[in-house]
Structure formats: structure tokens, C-alpha cells
C-alpha positions as CSV (number, residue, x, y, z in Angstrom):
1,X,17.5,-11.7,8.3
2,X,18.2,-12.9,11.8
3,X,21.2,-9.8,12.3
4,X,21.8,-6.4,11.8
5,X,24.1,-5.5,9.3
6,X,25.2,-2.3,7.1
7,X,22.3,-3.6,4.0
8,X,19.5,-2.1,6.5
9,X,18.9,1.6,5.2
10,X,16.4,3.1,8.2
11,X,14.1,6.0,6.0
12,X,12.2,8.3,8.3
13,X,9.4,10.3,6.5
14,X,8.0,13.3,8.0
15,X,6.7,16.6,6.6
16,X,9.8,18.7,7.7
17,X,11.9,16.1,6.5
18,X,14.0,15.4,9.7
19,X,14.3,12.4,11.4
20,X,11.7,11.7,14.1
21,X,11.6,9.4,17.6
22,X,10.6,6.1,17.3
23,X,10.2,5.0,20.6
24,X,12.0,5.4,24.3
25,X,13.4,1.8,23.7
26,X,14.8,2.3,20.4
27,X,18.1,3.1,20.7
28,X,19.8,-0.3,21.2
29,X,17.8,-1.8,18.7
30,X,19.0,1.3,15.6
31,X,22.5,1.4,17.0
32,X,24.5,1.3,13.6
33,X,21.6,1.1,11.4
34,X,22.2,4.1,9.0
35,X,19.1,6.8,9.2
36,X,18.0,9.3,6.6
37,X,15.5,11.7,7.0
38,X,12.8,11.9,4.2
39,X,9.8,14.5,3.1
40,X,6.7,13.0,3.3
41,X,5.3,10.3,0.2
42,X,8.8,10.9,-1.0
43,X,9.8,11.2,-4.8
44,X,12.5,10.0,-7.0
45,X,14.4,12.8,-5.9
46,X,14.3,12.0,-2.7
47,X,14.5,8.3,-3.0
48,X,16.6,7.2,-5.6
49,X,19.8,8.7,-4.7
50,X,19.5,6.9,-1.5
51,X,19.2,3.8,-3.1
52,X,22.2,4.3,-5.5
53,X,24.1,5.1,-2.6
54,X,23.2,2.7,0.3
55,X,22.5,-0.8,-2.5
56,X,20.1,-1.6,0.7
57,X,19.3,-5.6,1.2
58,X,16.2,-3.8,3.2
59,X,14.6,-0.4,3.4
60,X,12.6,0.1,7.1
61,X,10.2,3.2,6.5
62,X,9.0,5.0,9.2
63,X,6.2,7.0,8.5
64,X,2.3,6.4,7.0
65,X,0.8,4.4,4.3
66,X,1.2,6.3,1.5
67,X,5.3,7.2,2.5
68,X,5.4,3.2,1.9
69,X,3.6,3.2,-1.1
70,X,5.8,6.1,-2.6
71,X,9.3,4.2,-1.3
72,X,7.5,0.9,-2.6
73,X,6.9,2.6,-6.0
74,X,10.2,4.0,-6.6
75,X,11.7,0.1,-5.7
76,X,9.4,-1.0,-8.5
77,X,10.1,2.3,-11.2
78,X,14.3,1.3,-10.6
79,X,13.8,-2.6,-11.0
80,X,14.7,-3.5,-7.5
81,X,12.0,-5.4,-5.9
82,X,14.3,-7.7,-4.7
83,X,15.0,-4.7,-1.6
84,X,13.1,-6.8,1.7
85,X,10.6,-4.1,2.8
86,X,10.0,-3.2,6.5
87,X,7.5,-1.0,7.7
88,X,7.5,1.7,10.7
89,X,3.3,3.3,10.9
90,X,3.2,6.6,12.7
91,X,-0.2,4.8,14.1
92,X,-2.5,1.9,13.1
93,X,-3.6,1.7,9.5
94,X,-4.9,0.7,6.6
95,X,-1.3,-1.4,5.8
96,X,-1.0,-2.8,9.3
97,X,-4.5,-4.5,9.5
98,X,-4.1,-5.7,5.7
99,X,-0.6,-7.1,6.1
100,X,-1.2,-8.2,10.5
101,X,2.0,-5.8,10.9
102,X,2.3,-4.5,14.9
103,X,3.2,-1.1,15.7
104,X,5.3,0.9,18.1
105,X,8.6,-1.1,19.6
106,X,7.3,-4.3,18.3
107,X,7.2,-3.2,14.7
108,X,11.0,-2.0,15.3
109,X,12.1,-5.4,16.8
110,X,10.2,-7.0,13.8
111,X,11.6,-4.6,10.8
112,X,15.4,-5.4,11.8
113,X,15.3,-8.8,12.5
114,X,12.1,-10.1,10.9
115,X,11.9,-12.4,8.1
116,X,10.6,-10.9,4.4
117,X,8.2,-13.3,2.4
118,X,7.0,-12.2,-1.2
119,X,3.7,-10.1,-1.4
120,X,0.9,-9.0,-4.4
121,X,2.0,-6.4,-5.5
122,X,-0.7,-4.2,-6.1
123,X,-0.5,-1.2,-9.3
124,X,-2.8,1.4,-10.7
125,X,-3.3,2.8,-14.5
126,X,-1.8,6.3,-13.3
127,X,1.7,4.5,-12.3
128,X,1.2,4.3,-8.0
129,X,0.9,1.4,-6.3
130,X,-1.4,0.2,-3.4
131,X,-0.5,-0.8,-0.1
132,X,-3.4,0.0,2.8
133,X,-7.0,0.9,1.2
134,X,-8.4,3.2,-1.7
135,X,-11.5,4.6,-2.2
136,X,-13.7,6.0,-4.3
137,X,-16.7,7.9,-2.6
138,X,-20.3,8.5,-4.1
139,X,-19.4,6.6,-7.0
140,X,-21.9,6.0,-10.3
141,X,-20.9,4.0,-12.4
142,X,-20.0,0.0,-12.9
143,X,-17.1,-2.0,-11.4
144,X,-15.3,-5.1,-12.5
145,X,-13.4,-7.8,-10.3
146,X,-11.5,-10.1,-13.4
147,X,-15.3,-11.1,-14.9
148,X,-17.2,-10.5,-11.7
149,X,-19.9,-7.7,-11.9
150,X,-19.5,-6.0,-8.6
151,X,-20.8,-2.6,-9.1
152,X,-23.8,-1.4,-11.2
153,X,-25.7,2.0,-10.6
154,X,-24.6,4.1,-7.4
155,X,-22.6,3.6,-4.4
156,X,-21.6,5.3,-1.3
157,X,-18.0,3.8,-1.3
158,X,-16.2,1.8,-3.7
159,X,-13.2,0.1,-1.3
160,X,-10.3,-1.5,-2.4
161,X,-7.5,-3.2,-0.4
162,X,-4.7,-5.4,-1.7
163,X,-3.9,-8.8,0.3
164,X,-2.3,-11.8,0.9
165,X,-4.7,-13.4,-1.8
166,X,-5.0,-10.7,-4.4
167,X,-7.2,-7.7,-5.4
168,X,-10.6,-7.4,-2.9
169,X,-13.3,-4.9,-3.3
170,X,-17.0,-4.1,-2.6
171,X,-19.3,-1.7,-3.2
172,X,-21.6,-0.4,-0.1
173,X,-23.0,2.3,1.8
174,X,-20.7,2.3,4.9
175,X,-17.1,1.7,3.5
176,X,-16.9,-1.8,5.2
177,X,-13.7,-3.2,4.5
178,X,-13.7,-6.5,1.7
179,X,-13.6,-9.8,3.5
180,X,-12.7,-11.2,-0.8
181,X,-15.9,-13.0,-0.2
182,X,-17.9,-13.2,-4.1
183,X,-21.0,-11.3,-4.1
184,X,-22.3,-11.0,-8.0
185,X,-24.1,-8.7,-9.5
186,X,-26.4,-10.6,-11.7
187,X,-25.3,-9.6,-15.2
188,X,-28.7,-8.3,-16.2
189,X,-29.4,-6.5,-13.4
190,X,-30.0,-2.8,-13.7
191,X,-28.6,-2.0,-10.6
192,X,-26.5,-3.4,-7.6
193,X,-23.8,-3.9,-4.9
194,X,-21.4,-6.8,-4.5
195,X,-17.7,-7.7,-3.4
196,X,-15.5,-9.9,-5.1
197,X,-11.6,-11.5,-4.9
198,X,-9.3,-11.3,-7.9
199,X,-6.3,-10.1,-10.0
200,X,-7.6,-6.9,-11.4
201,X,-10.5,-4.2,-10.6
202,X,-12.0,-2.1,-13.3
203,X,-14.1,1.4,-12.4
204,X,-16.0,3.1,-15.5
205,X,-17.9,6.0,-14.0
206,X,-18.6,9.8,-14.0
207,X,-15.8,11.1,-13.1
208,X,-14.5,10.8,-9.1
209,X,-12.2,11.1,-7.4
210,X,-9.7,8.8,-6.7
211,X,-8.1,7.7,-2.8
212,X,-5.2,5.8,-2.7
213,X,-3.7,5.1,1.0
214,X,-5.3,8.6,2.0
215,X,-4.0,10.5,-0.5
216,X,-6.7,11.9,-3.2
217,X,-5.8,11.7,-6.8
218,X,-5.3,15.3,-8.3
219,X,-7.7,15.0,-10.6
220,X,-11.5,13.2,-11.0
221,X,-11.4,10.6,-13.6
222,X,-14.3,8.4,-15.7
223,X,-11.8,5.2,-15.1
224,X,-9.4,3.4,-13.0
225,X,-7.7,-0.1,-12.7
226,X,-6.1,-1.4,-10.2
227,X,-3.8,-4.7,-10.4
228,X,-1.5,-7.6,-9.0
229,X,1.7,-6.8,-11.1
230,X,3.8,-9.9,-12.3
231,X,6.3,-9.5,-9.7
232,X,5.5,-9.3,-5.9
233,X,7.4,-7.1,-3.2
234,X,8.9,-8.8,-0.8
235,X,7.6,-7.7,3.2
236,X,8.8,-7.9,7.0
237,X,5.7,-9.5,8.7
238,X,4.9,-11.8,11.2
């Protein structure tokens, strides 16, 4: 998208839903791109009439990583992946290092006249999706990667992060982010800590909680799945 035009729909999210500054140089850049203030991880309520109304060729969404996961989620629950996805971060995340997307005045520039290129699109079993990092803390249990062993016994952090290349996760004490490198369990071990790179990852434990782009899951579960749906979401980025 090499112009500005009327398909850019500008979605600021913010906890009083009302628009909020993005930056002292802004202004020439936004001029008669249409702006609509947003709650926080916004739901169907909030996002799907905008949709209807605007027919967007590209959403920008200003806000953190889990506002873009819930816009992202409610492009994938109304079939319309095909929507170019540009992102805003109140600050340097999880998304931004996963994805090499800038911040401040340069992630502006980039969101209107960038170029999208398809994505993994990353799901979960409870119907979210995955866009930065999740977590599971003090985890016992095992951990799948596709047929990669990656987790038996107890962990510190379980860390997953979608990516360019798929699915990566490992299992540590510090919460180290996954470099997709393979690190097998030996199947017959009774215990141990690897990474791996794949399509799906599968958590059986005692129940724990699960965090997905800083937001903790209501409730403690004994199983979660994360994985690369069929279609991918198409992103702004370098």
C-alpha cells in the first residue's frame, strides 16, 4: 500500500476508550485517515460493527499486544483475514521484537504506507489467538512441540512465542525467550527441559494458569494447545 486512502481504519485502544496521542509528528501523516476510539482488548461489540461499517483494506491498532490479538481474533471469528494488519505499541513488546516492528513515529510511517506480507497465525484451544509471548509459570506437567518431548517434570516458565517460522517454545528457569532451536527430551527420561520449533504445542499438567500477551486466563486449566491455524494474517512490517 504505497498511499493513503479511505480502506485505512486507524483503532485506538485505551482503557477510557477515547482516542490517545500518537506522537508530536503525527498529524500530517493521520490527516484523513478515519480514527475510532476503542476500550482496551476490545470485543465483538466493540469491533465488529466497525468492521461492517468501515469494509477496511487495513486496520492500524494503537494500543498493546493483547488489543492486537483481540482486533486480530475478531478478523479471524468474521472470516476476514484478508484485512492487512498494522500495528501501533504503546511501548516495546513482546509483538515488536517477534515480528522486528519499530515503535513511536516510525511505526506510524510504516503502518500507512508499509507493505503487508502473510504471517502464522497462531490459535489456542479456548478460541484467542497469539501474537507477542505466553506463559505458563511454575508449571508440572509434560509439553509437546508436534512429536518433540519438550517438557517432563517441573518448570519455572513454560514460554511460547509465535514467529515467522511457526510455533517456538522452551521450558526453563528464567523465562528466556525460544531461539526454535530443538532441544529433546529423551523419551524415557523421567524428567527434563528442552525447546523445540513447530506447528502445534501441547501442555498436560496440574492445573495453571494460563498468560497470553500479558493477559491471564480466567481460570487454571490441566491442558492447553496452542497452533498455526490453516490461514495466516496478513502484517505491516519491515
Amino acid at each position: 500500500m504505497s498511499t493513503i486512502d479511505s480502506t485505512v481504519v486507524l483503532l485506538t485502544c485505551s482503557d477510557d476508550g477515547q482516542a490517545r496521542p500518537l506522537g508530536v509528528n503525527s498529524s500530517g501523516l493521520v490527516a484523513g485517515v478515519p480514527e475510532v476510539a476503542l476500550p482496551t482488548r476490545p470485543d465483538r461489540t466493540a469491533v465488529d460493527p466497525v468492521l461492517a461499517e468501515h469494509e477496511p483494506q487495513r486496520v492500524v491498532v494503537a494500543g498493546t499486544d493483547a488489543d492486537l490479538a483481540a482486533v486480530l481474533t475478531r478478523l479471524l471469528r468474521t472470516d476476514r483475514l484478508g484485512v492487512e494488519v498494522a500495528y501501533l505499541p504503546s511501548a516495546r513488546s513482546a509483538a515488536t521484537a517477534t515480528w522486528g516492528l519499530p515503535t513511536g513515529e516510525n511505526a506510524l510511517r510504516l503502518a500507512l504506507t508499509g507493505a503487508a506480507s502473510p504471517v502464522p497465525l497462531v490459535r489456542d484451544d479456548a478460541g484467542g489467538v497469539l501474537v507477542g509471548r505466553a506463559e505458563i509459570h511454575d508449571l508440572a506437567g509434560e509439553c509437546y512441540c508436534d512429536s518433540v518431548l519438550v517438557l517432563r517434570g517441573r518448570t519455572r516458565r513454560l514460554v511460547v512465542t509465535p514467529g515467522p517460522a511457526g510455533i517456538a517454545v522452551r521450558a526453563g528457569w528464567t523465562g528466556r525467550t525460544p531461539d526454535g532451536r530443538e532441544r529433546a527430551v529423551a523419551p524415557r527420561a523421567p524428567h527434563g527441559r528442552g525447546s523445540a520449533l513447530g506447528r502445534a504445542v501441547q501442555v498436560g499438567c496440574e492445573p495453571a494458569t494460563v498468560i497470553n500477551d500479558g493477559v491471564a486466563h480466567p481460570r487454571q486449566v490441566p491442558r492447553w494447545t496452542w497452533y498455526r491455524h490453516t490461514q495466516d494474517w496478513l502484517l505491516v512490517r519491515p
